[in-house]
N, C-alpha and C positions, 0 to 999 in steps of 0.2 A: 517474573511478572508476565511473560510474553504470553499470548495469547491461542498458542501455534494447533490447536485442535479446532477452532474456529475458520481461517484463512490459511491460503498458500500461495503463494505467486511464482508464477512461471515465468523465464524472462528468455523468450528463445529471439536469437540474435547471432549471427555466424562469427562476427568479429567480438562479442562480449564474450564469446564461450572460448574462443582459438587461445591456443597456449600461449603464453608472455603476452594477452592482451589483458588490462583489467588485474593486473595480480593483485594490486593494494586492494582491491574493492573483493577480490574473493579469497583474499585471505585472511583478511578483517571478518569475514563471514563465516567462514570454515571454524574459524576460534572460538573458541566457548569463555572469549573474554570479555572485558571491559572496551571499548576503542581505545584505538593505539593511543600509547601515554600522548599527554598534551605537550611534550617537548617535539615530536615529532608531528610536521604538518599534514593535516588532516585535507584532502580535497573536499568541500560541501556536498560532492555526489555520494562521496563514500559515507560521509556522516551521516546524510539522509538515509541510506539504505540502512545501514548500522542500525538505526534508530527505529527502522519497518522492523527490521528483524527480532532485534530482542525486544521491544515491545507488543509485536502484533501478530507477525506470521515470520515464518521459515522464506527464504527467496531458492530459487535453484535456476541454476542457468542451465541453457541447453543449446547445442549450436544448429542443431537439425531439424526439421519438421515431425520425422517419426520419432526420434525421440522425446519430444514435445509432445508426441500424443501419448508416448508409452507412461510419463509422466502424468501427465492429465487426469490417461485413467485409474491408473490407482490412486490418485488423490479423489478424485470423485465417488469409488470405491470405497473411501475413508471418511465420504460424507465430508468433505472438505469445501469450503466456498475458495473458487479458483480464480485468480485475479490471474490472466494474460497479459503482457507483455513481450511486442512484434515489432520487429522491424516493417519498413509497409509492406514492398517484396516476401515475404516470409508468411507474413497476415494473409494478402492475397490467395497464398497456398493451403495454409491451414485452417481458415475457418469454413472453407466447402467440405474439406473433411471432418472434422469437429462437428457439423451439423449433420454428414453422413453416418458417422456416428452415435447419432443424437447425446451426444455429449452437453453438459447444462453445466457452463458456467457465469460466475458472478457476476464479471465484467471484465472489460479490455479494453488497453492504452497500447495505440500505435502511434512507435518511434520514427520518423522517418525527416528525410531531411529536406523534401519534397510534398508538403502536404497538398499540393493542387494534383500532381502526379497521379496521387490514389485518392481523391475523394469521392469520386464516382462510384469504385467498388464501395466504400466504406457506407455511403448514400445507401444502396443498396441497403445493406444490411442493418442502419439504422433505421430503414423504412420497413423491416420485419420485426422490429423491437430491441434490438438485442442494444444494450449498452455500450456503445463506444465512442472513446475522446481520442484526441489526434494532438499528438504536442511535437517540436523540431526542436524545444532544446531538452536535454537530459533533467536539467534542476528545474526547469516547470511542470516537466511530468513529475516527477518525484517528489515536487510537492504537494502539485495535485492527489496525487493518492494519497499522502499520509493524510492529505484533510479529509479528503474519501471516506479513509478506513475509519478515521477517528469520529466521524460522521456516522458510520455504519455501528462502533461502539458505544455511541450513544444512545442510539435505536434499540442495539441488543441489550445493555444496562437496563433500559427503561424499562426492559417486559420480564426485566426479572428484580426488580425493586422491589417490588411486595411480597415475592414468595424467599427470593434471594439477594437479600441485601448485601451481603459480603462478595458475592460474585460480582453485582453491581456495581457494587465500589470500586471492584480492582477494574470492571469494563472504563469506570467512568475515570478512573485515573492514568489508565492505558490510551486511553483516546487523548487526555488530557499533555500526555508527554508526547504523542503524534502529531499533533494541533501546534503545540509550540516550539517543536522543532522547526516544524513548518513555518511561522512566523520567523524563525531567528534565519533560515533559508532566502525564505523572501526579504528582507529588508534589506534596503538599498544602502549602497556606501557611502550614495550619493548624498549630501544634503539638503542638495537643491531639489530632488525626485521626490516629485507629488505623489509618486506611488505607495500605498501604505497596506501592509499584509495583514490580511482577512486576523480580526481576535473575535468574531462572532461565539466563540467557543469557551469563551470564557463569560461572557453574558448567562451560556447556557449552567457549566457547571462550577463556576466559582460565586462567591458570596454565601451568606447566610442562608441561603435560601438555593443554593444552584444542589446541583442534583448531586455534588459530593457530602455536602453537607446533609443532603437526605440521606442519604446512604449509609454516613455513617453515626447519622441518629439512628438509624432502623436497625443495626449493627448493635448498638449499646441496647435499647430497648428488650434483645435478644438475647443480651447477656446478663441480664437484668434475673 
């Protein structure tokens, strides 16, 4: 179902890419499985991403700047919308070159654990337009995006609902499993936290009437 001719994420980071850092999270990736049986415990980072991957886009880590770019550009080559992820250090470095390049990507989320640090450069370059959010923990980024993307799969479903309803569908049920992952991520353990994770997305494409149900009226219609 994944969606990987659409999006690519790049996630350059010196210590996510180094050897014996991260192995559960990039070997969960590398497999062309299901996630790890549910006997063994799943950390929420690694599920999130699990959940980007085979639903939406490919992830690929990188631990250096040129390599990051040598990746870039053939996914851009490939006609690929490239979602960046940087460390802030690392961001700093690569998006002077990425614009020297004029290289055009989707968007970018910088990881950093200082976000006062680097908001100045980041200032910058959201006063030239370019798309960038700033998160310090791991599972708020990682939320944020899959609502991102599953946001951005609504958008692309919708402009192909009249011509391609079957495409549609599977956009709008790919976005559908990205959204509520995202919710099951966010929700608190706590029962006292007033905090409550965004279901906006199912307003959109669930019920009678939400845009699966169009989809796969339009489906049958076709088969008709």
């Amino acid at each position: 179902m994944a969606l990987s001719k659409t999006f690519a994420i790049v996630w350059l980071d010196t210590y996510i890419s180094a050897r014996g850092q991260y192995q559960q999270l990039k070997s969960t990736f590398q497999a062309e499985l299901a996630p790890v049986a549910a006997a063994v415990p799943v950390d929420p980072i690694d599920q999130l991403i699990v959940c980007i991957r085979e639903t939406c886009a490919p992830v690929i880590f990188a631990p250096t700047v040129e390599e990051t770019l040598s990746i870039i550009e053939r996914l851009v080559e490939d006609n690929k919308f490239v979602v960046l992820i940087t460390s802030g250090s690392l961001g700093s470095v690569i998006l002077p070159e990425i614009q020297r390049r004029s290289l055009t990507l989707h968007s970018y989320y910088i990881f950093c654990a200082n976000m006062t640090h680097h908001a100045e450069w980041v200032l910058e370059y959201l006063d030239q337009g370019l798309e960038i959010q700033m998160f310090d923990f791991e599972i708020t980024l990682l939320t944020r995006l899959a609502r991102d993307l599953s946001n951005e799969l609504i958008k692309q479903g919708n402009e192909l609902l009249n011509t391609d309803p079957l495409s549609a569908l599977n956009y709008f049920q790919c976005a559908r499993v990205l959204a509520e992952n995202a919710v099951a991520r966010d929700m608190s353990s706590n029962a006292t936290d007033l905090h409550r994770p965004s279901t906006k997305h199912r307003e959109i494409l669930d019920g009678e009437n939400g845009l699966i149900a169009q989809a796969q009226r339009a489906c049958n219609r076709n088969n008709v």
